[in-house]
C-alpha positions as CSV (number, residue, x, y, z in Angstrom):
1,X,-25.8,-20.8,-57.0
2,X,-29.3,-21.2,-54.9
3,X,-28.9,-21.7,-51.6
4,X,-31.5,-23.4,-49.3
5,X,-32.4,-20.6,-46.5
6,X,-30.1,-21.9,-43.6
7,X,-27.6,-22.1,-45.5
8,X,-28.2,-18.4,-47.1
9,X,-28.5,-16.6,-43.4
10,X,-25.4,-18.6,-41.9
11,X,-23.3,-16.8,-45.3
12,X,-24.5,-13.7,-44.9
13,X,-23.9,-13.8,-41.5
14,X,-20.4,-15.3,-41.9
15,X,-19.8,-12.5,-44.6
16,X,-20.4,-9.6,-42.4
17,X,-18.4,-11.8,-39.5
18,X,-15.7,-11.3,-42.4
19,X,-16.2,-7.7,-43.4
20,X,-15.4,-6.7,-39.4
21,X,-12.3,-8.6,-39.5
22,X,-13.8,-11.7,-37.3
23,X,-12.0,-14.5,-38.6
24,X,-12.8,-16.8,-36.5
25,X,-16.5,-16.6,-36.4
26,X,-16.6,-16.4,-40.0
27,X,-15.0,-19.7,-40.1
28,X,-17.2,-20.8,-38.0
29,X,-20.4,-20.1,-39.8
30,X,-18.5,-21.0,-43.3
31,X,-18.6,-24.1,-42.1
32,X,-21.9,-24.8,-40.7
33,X,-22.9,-23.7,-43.7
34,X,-21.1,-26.5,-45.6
35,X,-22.7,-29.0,-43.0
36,X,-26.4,-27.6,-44.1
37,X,-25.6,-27.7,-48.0
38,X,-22.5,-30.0,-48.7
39,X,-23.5,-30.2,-52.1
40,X,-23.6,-26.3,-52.9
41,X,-20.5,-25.2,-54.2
42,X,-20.6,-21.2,-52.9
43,X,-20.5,-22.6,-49.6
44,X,-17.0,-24.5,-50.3
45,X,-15.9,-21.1,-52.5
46,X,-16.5,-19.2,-49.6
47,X,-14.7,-20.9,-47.2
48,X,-11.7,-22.0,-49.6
49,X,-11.5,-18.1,-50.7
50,X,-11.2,-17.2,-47.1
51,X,-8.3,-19.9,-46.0
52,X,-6.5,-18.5,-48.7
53,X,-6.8,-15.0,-47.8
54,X,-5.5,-16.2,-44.0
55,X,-2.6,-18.1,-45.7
56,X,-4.0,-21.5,-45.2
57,X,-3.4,-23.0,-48.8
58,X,-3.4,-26.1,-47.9
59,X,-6.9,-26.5,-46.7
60,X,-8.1,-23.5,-49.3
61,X,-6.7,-26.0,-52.2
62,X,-9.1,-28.7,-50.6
63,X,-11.8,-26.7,-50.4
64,X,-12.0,-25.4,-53.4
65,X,-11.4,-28.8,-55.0
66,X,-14.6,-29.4,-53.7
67,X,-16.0,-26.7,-55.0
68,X,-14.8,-27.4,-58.5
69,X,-15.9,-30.8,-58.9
70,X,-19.6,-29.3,-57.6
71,X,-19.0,-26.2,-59.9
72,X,-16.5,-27.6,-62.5
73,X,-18.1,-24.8,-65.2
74,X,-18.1,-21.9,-62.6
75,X,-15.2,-19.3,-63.8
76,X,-14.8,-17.7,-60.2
77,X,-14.0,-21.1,-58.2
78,X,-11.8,-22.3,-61.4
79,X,-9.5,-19.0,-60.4
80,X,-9.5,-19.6,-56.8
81,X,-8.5,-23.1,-57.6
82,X,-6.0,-21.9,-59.5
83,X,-5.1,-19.1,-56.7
84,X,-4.5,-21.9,-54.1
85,X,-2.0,-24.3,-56.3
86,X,-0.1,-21.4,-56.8
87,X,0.5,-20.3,-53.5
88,X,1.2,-24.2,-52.9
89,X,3.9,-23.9,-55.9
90,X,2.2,-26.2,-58.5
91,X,2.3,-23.6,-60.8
92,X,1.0,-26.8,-63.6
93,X,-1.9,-27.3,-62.0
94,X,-2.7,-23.4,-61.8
95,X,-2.2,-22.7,-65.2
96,X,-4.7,-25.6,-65.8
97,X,-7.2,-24.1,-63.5
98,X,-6.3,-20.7,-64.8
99,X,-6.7,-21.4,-68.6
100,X,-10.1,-22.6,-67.5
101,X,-11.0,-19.9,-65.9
102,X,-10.3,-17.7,-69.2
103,X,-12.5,-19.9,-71.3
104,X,-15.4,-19.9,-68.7
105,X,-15.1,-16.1,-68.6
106,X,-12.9,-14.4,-71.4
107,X,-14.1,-10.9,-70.2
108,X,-14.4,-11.7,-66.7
109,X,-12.3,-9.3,-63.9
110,X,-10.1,-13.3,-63.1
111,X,-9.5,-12.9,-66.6
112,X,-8.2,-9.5,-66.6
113,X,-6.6,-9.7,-63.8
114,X,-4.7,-13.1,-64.7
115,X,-3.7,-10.9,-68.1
116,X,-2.5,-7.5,-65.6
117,X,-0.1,-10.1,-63.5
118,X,1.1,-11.8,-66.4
119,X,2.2,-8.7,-67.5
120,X,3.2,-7.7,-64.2
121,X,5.9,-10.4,-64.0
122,X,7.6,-9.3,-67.4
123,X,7.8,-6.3,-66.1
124,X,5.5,-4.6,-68.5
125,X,4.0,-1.9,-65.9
126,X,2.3,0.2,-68.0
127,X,0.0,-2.5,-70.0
128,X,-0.5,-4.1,-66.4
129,X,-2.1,-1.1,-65.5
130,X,-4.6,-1.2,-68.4
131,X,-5.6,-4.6,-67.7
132,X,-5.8,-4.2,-64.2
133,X,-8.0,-0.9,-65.0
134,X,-10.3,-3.5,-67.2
135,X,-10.7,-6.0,-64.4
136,X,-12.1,-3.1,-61.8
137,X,-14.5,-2.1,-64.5
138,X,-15.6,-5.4,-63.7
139,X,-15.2,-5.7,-60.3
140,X,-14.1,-2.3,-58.3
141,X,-14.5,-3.7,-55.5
142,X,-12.7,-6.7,-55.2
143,X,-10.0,-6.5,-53.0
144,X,-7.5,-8.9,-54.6
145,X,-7.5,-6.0,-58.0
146,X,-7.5,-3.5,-55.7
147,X,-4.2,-5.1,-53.9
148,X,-2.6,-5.4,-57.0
149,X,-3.1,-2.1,-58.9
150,X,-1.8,-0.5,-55.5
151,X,0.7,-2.3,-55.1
152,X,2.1,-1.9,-58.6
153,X,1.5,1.9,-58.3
154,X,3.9,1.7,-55.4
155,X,6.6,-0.5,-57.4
156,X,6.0,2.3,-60.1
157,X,6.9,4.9,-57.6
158,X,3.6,6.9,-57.3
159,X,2.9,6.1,-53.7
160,X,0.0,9.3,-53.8
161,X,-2.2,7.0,-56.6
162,X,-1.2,3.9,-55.0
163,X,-2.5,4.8,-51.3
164,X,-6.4,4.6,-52.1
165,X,-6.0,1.7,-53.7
166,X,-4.4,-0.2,-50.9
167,X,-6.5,1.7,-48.6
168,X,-9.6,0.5,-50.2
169,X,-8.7,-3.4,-50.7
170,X,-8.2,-3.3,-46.2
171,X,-11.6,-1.6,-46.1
172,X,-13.0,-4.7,-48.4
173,X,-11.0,-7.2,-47.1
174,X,-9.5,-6.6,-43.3
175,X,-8.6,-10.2,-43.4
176,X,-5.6,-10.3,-45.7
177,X,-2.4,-9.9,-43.8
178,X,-0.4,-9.2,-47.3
179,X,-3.1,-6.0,-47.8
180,X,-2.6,-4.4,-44.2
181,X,1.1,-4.8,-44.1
182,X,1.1,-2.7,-47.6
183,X,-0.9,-0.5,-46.2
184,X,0.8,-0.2,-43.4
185,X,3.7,0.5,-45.3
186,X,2.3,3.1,-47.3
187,X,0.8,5.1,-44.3
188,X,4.4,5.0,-42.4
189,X,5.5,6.9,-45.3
190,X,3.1,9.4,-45.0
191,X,4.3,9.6,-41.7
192,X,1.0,8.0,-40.3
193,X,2.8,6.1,-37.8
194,X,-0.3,5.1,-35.0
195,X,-2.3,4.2,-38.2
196,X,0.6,2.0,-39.6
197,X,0.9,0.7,-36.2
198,X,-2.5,-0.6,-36.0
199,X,-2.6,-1.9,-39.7
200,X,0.7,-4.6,-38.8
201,X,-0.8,-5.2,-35.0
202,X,-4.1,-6.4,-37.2
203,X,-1.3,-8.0,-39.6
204,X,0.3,-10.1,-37.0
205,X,-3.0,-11.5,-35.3
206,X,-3.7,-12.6,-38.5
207,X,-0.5,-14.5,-39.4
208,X,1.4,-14.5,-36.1
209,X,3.9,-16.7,-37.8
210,X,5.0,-14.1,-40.5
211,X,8.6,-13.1,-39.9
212,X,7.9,-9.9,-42.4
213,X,5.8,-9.1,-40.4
214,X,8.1,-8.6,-37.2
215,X,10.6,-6.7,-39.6
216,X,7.9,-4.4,-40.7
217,X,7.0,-3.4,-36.7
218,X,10.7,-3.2,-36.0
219,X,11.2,-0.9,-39.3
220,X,8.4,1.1,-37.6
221,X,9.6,1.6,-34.3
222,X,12.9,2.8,-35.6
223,X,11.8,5.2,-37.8
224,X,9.1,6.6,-35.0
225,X,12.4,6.8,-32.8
226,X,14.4,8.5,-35.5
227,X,11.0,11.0,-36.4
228,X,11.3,11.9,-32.5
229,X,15.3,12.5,-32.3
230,X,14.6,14.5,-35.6
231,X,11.9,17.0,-33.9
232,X,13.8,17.2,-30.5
233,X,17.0,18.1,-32.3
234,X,15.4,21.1,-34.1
C-alpha cells in the first residue's frame, strides 16, 4: 500500500502519537490522513485498528469496511474486519471475514492466531500455545499475539512466563485498556503495587466507562491496605 507523501508523514507521525500512548492526537492525524488519501486503504486500517483497540467497535467496523472494499484481497484488513464484528457480536459476519483472511494468508500470524484462539475456546491450552508460538514467529511483535499467549499463560497458571508477555504487548501497544489491566494484574501479584497502579490509572483514561476497571483499582487498594496491616503486624 503506497502512500502519496502527506499522507505517509501524517501516519508516521500518528504512529509514534500512538506508540506514546497519545490517543487523541493519533486520531487526529489518522484522520487527516484519510482526508489526503481517501482512496488508500492503510489509512482506513489504521484508523479502524486503533478504534478497535479504544473499544469503539462501532466506528472500527465502519472503517475498516472501508478499508475492505479498497483492499477486499488484503489478509490483514480482512482480520481486522473480522475483529470488529466480533466485538459487535455478529460472529456470521466474522467468520466470513475470518475465513477470508485464512485463504488470503494461510501461513500468516491472523491465521495462526485465529487457529491458537480457536483452540483456546475448547479449551485445548497446550495446542493453543503452539499456534500462538507460530503466529510470533511471524509477528513477535504484535501486541494482540503477545496479549493472548500471556494471557493464556496466566489461565494456565504460570504467571512467571506469562508476565513478559503481557509486559511486552503494553510496551507495543499502551493504548489497549484490556492489555494494561492484565498487566496490571499480573504486577499486583508480584506485589508491584505503584506499577499496577499506574497500569489501571492509564486503563481508566482510556475507557473511563469500564466498570472492571473500577473493581480492579478497588481490588488494588485493598490488597495495598491488607500488605500494610500485614507488615505493621509483624
Amino acid at each position: 500500500m503506497a502512500l502519496p507523501d502527506a499522507a505517509s508523514r501524517l501516519m508516521e507521525s500518528a504512529a509514534e502519537a500512538e506508540s506514546q500512548g497519545n490517543v487523541r492526537e493519533a486520531l487526529i492525524r489518522y484522520e487527516a490522513a484519510i482526508k489526503v488519501a481517501p482512496e488508500e486503504p492503510l489509512t482506513h486500517l489504521r484508523l479502524g485498528v486503533l478504534c478497535h483497540r479504544l473499544r469503539d467497535y462501532r466506528r472500527a467496523q465502519q472503517v475498516l469496511a472501508r478499508a475492505a472494499r479498497l483492499a477486499p484481497e488484503d489478509a490483514e484488513v480482512a482480520f481486522w474486519e473480522g475483529r470488529a464484528q466480533d466485538a459487535l457480536g455478529d460472529r456470521e459476519a466474522a467468520m466470513v471475514a475470518y475465513r477470508r483472511t485464512m485463504t488470503l494468508a494461510p501461513a500468516g500470524w491472523q491465521t495462526w492466531f485465529l487457529i491458537g484462539r480457536e483452540h483456546r475456546q475448547l479449551g485445548h491450552a497446550d495446542v493453543a500455545r503452539v499456534a500462538y508460538r507460530r503466529a510470533l514467529a511471524e509477528a513477535p511483535d504484535q501486541a494482540e499475539v503477545l496479549y493472548d499467549v500471556g494471557s493464556l499463560l496466566w489461565e494456565m497458571g504460570k504467571p512467571a512466563e506469562a508476565f513478559p508477555y503481557l509486559e511486552r504487548a503494553a510496551r507495543v501497544c499502551p493504548t489497549d485498556a484490556g492489555i494494561l489491566v492484565q498487566l496490571a494484574l499480573a504486577l499486583a501479584e508480584r506485589r508491584e503495587f505503584a506499577a499496577a497502579k499506574d497500569r489501571l490509572t492509564a486503563a481508566k483514561r482510556l475507557d473511563p466507562g469500564d466498570r472492571r476497571i473500577d473493581q480492579a483499582i478497588s481490588e488494588l487498594a485493598r490488597r495495598q491496605r491488607s500488605g500494610r496491616r500485614r507488615r505493621k503486624a509483624a
